[in-house]
C-alpha positions in Angstrom: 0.0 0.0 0.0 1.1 3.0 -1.0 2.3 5.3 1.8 0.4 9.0 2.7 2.4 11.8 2.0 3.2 14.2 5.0 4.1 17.3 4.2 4.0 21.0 5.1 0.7 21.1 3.1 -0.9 18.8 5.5 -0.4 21.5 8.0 -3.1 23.8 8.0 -3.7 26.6 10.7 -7.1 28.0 11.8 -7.5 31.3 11.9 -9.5 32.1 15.3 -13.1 32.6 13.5 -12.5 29.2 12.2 -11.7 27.4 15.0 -14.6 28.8 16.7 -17.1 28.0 14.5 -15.5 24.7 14.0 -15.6 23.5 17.3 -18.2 25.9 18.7 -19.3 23.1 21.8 -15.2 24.0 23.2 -16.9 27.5 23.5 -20.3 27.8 24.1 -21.4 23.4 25.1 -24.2 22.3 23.2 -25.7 24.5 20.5 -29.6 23.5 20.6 -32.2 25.7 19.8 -33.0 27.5 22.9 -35.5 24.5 24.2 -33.0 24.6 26.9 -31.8 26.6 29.3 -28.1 25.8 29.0 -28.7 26.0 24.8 -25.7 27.8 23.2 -27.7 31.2 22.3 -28.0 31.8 25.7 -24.4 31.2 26.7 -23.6 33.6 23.8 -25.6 36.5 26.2 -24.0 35.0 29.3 -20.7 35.6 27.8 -21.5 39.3 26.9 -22.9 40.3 30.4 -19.9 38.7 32.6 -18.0 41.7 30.7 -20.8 44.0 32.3 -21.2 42.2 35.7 -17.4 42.7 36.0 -17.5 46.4 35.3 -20.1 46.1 38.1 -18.1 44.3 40.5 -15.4 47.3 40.0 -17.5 49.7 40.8 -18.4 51.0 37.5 -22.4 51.4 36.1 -24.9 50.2 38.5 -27.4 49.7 35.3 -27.1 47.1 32.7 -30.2 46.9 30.3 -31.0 43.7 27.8 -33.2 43.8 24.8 -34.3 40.7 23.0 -36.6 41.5 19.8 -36.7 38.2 18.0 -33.2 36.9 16.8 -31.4 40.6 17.8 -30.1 40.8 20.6 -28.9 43.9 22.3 -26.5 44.3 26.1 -25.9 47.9 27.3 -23.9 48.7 30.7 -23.0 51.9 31.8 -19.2 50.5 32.9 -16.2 52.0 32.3 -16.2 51.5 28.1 -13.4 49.6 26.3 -10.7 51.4 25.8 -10.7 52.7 22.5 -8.2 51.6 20.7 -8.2 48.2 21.6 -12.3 48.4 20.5 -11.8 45.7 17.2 -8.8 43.7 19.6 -10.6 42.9 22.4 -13.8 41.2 20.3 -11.9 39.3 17.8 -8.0 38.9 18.7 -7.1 35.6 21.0 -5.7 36.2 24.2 -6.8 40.2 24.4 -8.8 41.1 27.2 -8.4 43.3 30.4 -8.7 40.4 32.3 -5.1 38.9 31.8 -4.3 42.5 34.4 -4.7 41.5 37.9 -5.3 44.8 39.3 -8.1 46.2 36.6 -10.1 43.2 37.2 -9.9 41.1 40.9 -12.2 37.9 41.3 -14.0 37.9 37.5 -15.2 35.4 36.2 -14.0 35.6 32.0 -10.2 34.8 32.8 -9.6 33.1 29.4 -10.2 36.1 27.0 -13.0 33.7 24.7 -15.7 35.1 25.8 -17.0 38.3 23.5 -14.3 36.5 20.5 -16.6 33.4 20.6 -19.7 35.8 20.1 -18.4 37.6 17.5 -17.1 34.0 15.3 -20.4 32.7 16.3 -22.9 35.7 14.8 -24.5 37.0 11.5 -23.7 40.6 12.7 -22.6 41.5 15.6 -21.7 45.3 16.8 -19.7 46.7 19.5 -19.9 50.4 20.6 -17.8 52.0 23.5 -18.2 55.5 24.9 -15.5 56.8 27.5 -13.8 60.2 27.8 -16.8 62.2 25.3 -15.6 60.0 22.4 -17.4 56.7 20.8 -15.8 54.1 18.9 -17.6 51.4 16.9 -17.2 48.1 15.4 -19.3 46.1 13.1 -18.8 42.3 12.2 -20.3 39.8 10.1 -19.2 35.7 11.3 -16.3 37.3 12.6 -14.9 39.5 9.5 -14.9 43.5 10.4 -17.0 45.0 7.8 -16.9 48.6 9.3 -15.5 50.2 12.2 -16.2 53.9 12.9 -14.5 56.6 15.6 -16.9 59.8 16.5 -14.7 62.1 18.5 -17.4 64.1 20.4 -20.4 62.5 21.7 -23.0 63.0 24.3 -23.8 59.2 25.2 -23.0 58.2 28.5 -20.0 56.5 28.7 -20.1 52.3 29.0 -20.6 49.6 26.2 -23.2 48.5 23.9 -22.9 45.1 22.2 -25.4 44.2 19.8 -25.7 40.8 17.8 -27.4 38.1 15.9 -26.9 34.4 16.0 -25.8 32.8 13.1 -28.7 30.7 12.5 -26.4 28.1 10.3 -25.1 27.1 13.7 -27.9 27.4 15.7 -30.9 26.0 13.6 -34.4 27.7 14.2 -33.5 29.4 17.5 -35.7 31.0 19.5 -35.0 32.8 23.1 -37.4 32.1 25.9 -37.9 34.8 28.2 -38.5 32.2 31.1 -34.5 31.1 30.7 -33.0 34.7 30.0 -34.9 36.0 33.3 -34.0 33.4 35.3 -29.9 34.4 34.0 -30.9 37.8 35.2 -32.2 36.5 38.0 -29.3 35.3 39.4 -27.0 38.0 38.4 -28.7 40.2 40.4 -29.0 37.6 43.5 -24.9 37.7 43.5 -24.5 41.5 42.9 -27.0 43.1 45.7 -27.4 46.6 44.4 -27.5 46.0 40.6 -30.0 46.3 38.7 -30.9 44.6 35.1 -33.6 46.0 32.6 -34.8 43.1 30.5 -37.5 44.2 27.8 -38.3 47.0 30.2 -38.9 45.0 33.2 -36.6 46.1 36.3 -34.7 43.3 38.3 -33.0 44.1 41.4 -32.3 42.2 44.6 -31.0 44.0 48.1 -31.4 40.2 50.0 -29.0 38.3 47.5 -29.2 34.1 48.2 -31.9 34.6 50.5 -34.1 36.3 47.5 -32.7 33.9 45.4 -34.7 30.3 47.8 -37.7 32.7 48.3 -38.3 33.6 44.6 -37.6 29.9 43.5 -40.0 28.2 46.6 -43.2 28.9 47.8 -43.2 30.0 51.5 -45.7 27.6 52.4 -43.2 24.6 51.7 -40.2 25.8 54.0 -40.1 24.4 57.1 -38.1 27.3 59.0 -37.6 30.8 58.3 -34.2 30.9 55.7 -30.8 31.2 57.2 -29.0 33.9 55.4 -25.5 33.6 56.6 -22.6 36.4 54.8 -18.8 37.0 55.1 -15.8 38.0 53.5 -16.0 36.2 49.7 -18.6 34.2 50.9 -22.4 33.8 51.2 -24.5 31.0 52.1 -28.6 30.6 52.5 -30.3 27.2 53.6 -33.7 26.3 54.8 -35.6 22.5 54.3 -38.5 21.5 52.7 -41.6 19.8 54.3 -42.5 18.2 51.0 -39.3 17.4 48.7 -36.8 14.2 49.5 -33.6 15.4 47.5 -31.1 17.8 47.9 -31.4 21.1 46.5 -28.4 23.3 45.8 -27.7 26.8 43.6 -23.8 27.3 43.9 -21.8 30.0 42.4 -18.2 30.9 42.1 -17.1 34.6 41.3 -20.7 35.4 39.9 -20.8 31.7 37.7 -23.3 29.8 38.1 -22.0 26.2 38.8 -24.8 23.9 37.7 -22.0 21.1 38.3 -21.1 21.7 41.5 -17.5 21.2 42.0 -15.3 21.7 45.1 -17.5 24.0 47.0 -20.5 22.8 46.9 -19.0 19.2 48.0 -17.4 21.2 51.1 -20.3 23.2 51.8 -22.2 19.5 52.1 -19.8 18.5 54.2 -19.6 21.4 56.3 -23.5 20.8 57.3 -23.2 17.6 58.3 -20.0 18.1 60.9 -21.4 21.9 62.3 -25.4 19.9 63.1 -23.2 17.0 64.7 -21.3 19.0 66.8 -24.6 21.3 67.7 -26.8 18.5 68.4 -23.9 16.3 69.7 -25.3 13.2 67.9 -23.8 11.6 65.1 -26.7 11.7 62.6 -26.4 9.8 59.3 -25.4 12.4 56.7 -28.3 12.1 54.1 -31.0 12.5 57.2 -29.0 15.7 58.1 -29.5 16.8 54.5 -32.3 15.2 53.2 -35.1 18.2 52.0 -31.9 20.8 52.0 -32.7 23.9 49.8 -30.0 25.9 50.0 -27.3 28.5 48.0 -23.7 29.6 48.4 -21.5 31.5 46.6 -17.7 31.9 46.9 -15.3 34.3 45.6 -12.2 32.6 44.5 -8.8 34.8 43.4 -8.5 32.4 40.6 -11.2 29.9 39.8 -10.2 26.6 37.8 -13.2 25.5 35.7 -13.6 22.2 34.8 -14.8 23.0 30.7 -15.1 26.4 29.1 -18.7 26.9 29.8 -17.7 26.9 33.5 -20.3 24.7 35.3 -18.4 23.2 38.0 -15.3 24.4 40.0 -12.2 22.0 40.1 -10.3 24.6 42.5 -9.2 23.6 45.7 -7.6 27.5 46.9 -9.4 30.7 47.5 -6.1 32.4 45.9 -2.7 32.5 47.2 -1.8 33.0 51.0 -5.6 32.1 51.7 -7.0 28.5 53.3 -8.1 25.8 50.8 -11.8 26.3 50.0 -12.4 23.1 51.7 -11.6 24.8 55.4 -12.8 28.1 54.5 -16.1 26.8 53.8 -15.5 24.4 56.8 -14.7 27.3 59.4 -17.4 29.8 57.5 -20.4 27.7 58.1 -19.0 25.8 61.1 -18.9 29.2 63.3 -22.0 31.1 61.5 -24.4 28.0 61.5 -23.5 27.2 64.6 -23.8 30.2 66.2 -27.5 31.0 64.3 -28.7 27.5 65.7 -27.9 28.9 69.0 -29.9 32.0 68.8 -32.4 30.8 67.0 -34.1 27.5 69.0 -37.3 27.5 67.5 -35.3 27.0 64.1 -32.6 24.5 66.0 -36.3 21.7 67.3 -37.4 21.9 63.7 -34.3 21.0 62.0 -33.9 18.1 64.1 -37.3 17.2 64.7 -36.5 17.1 61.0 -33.7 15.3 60.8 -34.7 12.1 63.5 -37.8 11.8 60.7 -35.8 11.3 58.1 -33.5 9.0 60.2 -37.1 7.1 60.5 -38.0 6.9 57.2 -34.5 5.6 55.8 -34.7 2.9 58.8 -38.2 2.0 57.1 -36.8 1.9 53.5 -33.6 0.0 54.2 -35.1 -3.4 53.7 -36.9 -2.3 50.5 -34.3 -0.2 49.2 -31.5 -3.2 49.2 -33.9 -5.8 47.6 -34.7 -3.0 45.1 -31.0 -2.3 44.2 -30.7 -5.9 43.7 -33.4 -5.9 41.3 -32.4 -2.9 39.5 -28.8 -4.7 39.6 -30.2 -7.8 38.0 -32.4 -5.7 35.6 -29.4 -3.2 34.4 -27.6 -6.3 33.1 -30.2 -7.1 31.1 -32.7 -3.8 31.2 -35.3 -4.4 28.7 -36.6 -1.0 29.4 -33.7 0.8 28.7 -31.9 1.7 25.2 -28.8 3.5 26.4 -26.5 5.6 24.5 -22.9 6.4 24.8 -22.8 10.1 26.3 -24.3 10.7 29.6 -23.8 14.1 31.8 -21.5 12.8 33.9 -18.9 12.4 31.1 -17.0 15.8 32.2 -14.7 15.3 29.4 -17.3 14.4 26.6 -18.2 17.8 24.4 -21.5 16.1 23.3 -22.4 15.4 27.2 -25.2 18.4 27.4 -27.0 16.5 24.2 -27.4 13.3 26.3 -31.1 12.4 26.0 -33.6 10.2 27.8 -36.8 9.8 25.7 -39.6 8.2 28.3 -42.0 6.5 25.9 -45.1 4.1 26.4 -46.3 1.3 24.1 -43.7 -1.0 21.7 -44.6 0.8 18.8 -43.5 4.4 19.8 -40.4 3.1 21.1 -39.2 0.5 18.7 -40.0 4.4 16.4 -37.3 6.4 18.4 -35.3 3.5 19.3 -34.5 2.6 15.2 -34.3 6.7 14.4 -32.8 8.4 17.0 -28.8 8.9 17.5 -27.2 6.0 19.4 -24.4 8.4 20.8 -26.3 10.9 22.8 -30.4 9.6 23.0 -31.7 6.5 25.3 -34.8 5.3 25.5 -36.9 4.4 28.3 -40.0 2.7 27.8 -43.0 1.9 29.9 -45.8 -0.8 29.8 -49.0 1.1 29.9 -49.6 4.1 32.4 -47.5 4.0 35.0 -48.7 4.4 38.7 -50.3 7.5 40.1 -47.8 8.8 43.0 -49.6 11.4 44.3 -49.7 11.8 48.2 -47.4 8.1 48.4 -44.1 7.6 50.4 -40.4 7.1 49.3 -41.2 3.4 49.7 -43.2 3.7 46.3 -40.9 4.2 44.4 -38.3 1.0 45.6 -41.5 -1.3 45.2 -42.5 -0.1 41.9 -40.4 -1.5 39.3 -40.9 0.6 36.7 -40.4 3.7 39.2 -37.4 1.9 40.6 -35.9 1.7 37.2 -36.8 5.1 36.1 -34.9 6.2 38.9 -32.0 3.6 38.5 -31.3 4.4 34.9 -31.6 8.8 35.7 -29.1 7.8 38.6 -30.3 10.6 40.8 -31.6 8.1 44.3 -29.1 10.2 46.4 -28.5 13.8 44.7 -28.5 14.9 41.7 -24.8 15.2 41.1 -24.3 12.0 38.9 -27.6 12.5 37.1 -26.9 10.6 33.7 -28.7 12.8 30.9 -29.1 16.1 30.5 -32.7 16.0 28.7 -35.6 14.0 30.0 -37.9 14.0 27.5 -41.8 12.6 27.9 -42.5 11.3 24.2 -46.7 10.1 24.4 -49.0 10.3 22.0 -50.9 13.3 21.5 -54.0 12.3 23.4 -56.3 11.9 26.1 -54.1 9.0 27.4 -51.0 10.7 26.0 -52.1 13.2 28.2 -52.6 11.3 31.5 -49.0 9.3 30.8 -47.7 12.8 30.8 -49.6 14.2 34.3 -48.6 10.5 36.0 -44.8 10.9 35.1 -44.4 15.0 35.9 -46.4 13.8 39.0 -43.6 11.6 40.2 -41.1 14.1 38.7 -42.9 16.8 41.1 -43.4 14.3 44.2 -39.9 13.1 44.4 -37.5 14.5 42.3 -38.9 18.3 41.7 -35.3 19.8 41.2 -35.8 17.9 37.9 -37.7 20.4 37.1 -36.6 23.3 38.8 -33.6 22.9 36.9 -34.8 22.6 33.5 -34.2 19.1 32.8 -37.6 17.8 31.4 -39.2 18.2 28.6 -42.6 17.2 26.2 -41.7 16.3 22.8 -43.5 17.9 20.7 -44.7 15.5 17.7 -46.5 16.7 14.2 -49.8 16.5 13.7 -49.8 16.4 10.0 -48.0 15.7 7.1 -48.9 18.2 4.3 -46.7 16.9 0.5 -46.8 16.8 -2.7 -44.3 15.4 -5.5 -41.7 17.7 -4.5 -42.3 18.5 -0.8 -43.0 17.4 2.7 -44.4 19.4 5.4 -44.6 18.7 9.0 -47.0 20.8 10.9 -47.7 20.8 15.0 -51.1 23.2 14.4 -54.1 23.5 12.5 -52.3 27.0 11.6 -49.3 25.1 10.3 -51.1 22.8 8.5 -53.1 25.6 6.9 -49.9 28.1 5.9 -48.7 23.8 4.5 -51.9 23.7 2.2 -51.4 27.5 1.1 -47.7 26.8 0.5 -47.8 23.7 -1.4 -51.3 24.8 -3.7 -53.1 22.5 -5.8 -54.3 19.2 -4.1 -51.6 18.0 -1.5 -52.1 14.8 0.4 -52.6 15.4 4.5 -51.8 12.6 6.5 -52.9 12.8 10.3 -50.7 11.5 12.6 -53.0 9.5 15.2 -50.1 8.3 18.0 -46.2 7.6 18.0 -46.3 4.5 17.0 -47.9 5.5 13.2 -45.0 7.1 12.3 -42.0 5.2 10.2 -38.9 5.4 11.8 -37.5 7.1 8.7 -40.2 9.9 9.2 -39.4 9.8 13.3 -35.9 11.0 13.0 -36.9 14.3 11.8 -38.6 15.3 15.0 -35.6 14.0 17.1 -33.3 15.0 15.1 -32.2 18.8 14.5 -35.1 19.9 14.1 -37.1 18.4 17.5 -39.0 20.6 19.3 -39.2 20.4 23.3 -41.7 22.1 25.4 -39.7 22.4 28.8 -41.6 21.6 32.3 -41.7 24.8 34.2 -42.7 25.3 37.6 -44.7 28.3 39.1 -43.6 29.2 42.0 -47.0 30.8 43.1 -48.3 27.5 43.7 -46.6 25.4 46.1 -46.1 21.5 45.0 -48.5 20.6 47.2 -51.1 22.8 46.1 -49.4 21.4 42.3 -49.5 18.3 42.9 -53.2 18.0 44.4 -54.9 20.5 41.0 -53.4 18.0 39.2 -54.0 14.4 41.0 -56.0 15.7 43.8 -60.0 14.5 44.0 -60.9 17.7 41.6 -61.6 15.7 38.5 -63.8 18.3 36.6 -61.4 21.1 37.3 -58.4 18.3 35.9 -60.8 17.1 33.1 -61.2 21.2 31.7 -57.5 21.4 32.0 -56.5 18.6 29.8 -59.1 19.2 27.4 -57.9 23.0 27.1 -54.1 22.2 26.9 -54.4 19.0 24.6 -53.0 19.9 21.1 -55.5 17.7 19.3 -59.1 18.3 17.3 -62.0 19.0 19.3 -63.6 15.7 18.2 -60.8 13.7 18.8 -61.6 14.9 22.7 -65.4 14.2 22.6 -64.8 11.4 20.9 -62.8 10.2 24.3 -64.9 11.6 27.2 -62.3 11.4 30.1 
């Protein structure tokens, strides 16, 4: 066989726009379509307000104002403004950025100099303007390429930095931004920078409280069991109260303003910091997860300079607070140790509930024990040979994957729908899980339910979340039913157990409803797929003449050839919100609770199906 050349031809180096839009997940994770909150268009904002959260941190512009009109995006802070010269440097050279200078810019959170760069490779157009000094330089791109740069030397505008842009939709394919995701980014900016405040689409966001705003916007009152302890220091803040109706762990931690959806070093040390400080209160040496069981709780850390774990910065792999200072470990150790401590003593009412608390859960884990081994041994035996569950390759867990955020779990019901996604979909990054008719109705049932159901038991064995959700195996969880009255009940059982035991699920933006077509709409040349009568109309008007319309009944009707469409780029996913005006309870019992007629009007108005098709099946 002949042998390859190797020369200096083979040799080819990427100019930074290219490398970028190459390898965009290095950058920005996943790319997606803004379905999800940790999609790539909204990493592409995150990136451009850290520069303006910084400027905040410095002292400069108290003001930063957001404006999302469709695809256009536009971030305006009233900071100190790019220097001027370095205007065109800073948002398209490698390795330029005030950061690298210790003493403009302590404790930020952009240390690599990416940020603004990957922006700029990533979008259609993209504009930056700086003010500073009565003058106002500006810079206009397109995919990275400078089309136009401008300098006026007298201005009035106030002084700061506008960046304006559009995401390249041959990257990101049929984007859209949900304002639920970009306030909830907003939200907890301001939570970690007390005193700011963010204007998004002319609403106003401000917080004076920080983490303690941060559990009460995010819970309902009514499901704390004590009053929130909101405990601050020097680079560090910590809030923590427990639930009276969730079993997991709950935790939001940041580092230097980043929100670290990972957890990392931190949040492991502020776990561990809970359990020894309510030990040595109480003097009793309670099992761990009783002490934390029901936790919903915060902290954020300041850290001279953080070590991420991957570009997008989701979970902390450093172990100093910067040099000369403790390891995180005993800062976080001594922090809580001394402030919990002391707040337990001043506060007894607080101190009986926790433990009363705490000897409950100690109770109920005694109860489970039996149940729980002689369920892991099924699940054990059933993993080896799990005939409900297609894996893929990728899961979350695989820090070093760049595909991990794509990992999918597709919950499905009946053969047909899942022998469907199971033949399309991509064996790399999408499992399926599928259940035998509708599974069990939770509501208002003990732990213990879910150990001696099997299907529950290896729902929750395959998600890997039975003790926190730290080594939670796929990013997605995606309810794929049919679009119908049962469809419709499969999907109320399954967020029902979601909401009963595992409701950080959702508070964290991991499930989702596939959205499936309704119709097809062709003729010789094209194929429509359309999720509305008002798609399948603007289908009929497109494609004139006579075209054939095929309705789509359930799942398990469409080929697998046809299926890969909807799972494929072009899937649509309505995420699971949760309202935080209701409490679960109150949730939980609308939707399982003895009010059938209020239930039945509910389906009936949020079933995307033809009026008759409902009569047809009275509930």
């Amino acid at each position: 066989m002949a042998e390859t050349q190797y020369t200096e031809d083979n040799i080819r180096s990427l100019d930074w726009k290219e490398h970028i839009r190459m390898r965009p997940g290095m950058y920005i994770g996943k790319l997606g379509d803004g379905s999800s909150a940790d999609d790539g268009i909204y990493i592409l904002l995150k990136e451009v307000l850290d520069n303006c959260i910084d400027e905040f941190v410095m002292g400069a512009g108290k003001t930063i104002e957001i404006s999302i009109q469709g695809e256009r995006v536009i971030v305006r802070d009233y900071g100190r403004g790019i220097p001027l010269g370095k205007v065109v440097d800073v948002v398209s050279k490698m390795n330029t950025g005030g950061k690298y200078d210790t003493r403009a810019f302590k404790k930020s959170v952009g240390l690599n100099g990416v940020g603004t760069k990957a922006v700029n490779a990533l979008s259609a157009f993209f504009k930056v303007e700086s003010t500073r000094d009565g003058k106002s330089k500006s810079a206009e791109f397109e995919i990275g390429e400078l089309k136009n740069e401008e300098l006026l030397e007298e201005t009035a505008r106030r002084r700061g930095t506008k960046v304006t842009f559009i995401p390249d939709e041959s990257i990101f394919k049929k984007y859209k931004y949900r304002n639920e995701y970009v306030e909830r980014m907003v939200k907890n900016y301001v939570y970690l920078n007390p005193g700011l405040t963010i204007v998004f689409n002319g609403e106003k966001f401000h917080s004076e409280n920080g983490l303690k705003d941060l559990l009460e916007d995010n819970n309902n009152a009514e499901d704390m069991l004590y009053p929130i302890i909101h405990l601050k220091g020097n680079d560090i803040e910590v809030a923590i109260t427990h639930s009276k109706t969730q079993y997991s762990e709950e935790y939001h931690s940041f580092v230097n303003g980043q929100h670290t959806t990972q957890g990392g070093t931190h949040q492991a040390a502020f776990r561990e910091a809970m359990v020894k400080t309510i030990r040595d209160f109480y003097g009793k040496s309670y099992d761990p997860s009783d002490i934390r069981k029901s936790i919903i709780s915060a902290i954020s850390i300041k850290v001279m300079e953080p070590v991420f774990e991957s570009q997008t910065k989701t979970k902390l792999g450093s172990t100093d607070m910067g040099s000369g200072l403790p390891t995180v470990r005993t800062y976080i150790n001594d922090f809580v140790g001394r402030q919990l401590d002391n707040y337990l003593h001043k506060n007894p009412d607080t101190a009986e509930k926790l433990q009363r608390k705490i000897m409950q859960a100690e109770k109920e884990r005694k109860e489970l024990s039996g149940i729980r081994k002689l369920a892991r041994e099924r699940a054990k035996k059933a993993s080896l040979h799990n005939k409900k569950l297609r894996d893929c390759r990728v899961h979350l867990d695989n820090m070093k994957n760049d595909r991990r955020l794509e990992s999918t779990l597709f919950i499905t019901e009946g053969d047909s729908a899942s022998g469907s996604i199971t033949k399309s979909r991509d064996v790399n990054t999408q499992a399926v899980f599928s259940l035998r008719g509708k599974p069990l109705n939770s509501y208002g049932m003990s732990k213990k339910i879910v150990y001696e159901n099997e299907e529950f038991n290896l729902l929750q064995a395959a998600l890997n979340i039975e003790d926190s959700m730290e080594e939670l195996r796929y990013n997605n969880i995606v309810i794929a039913t049919d679009a119908d009255v049962d469809g419709m009940h499969i999907r109320l059982l399954l967020i029902t157990f979601f909401l009963q035991f595992f409701p950080e699920l959702i508070k964290e933006g991991h499930l989702y409803i596939l959205q499936t077509p309704l119709f097809r709409v062709r003729n010789k040349k094209e194929t429509i797929y359309c999720y509305s009568d008002e798609e399948k109309r603007e289908a009929m008007a497109k494609l004139s003449g006579k075209p054939e319309i095929t309705r789509f009944k359930g799942l398990g009707e469409i080929s697998p050839d046809e299926f890969k469409h909807f799972i494929g780029d072009d899937i649509r996913l309505e995420p699971v919100m949760l309202d935080k005006a209701m409490s679960i309870e109150q949730l939980l019992n609308f939707y399982m609770g003895k009010n059938t007629p209020d239930r039945q009007k509910f389906i009936i108005n949020n079933l995307k199906v033809e009026v008759d098709l409902v009569e047809d099946n009275q509930l």
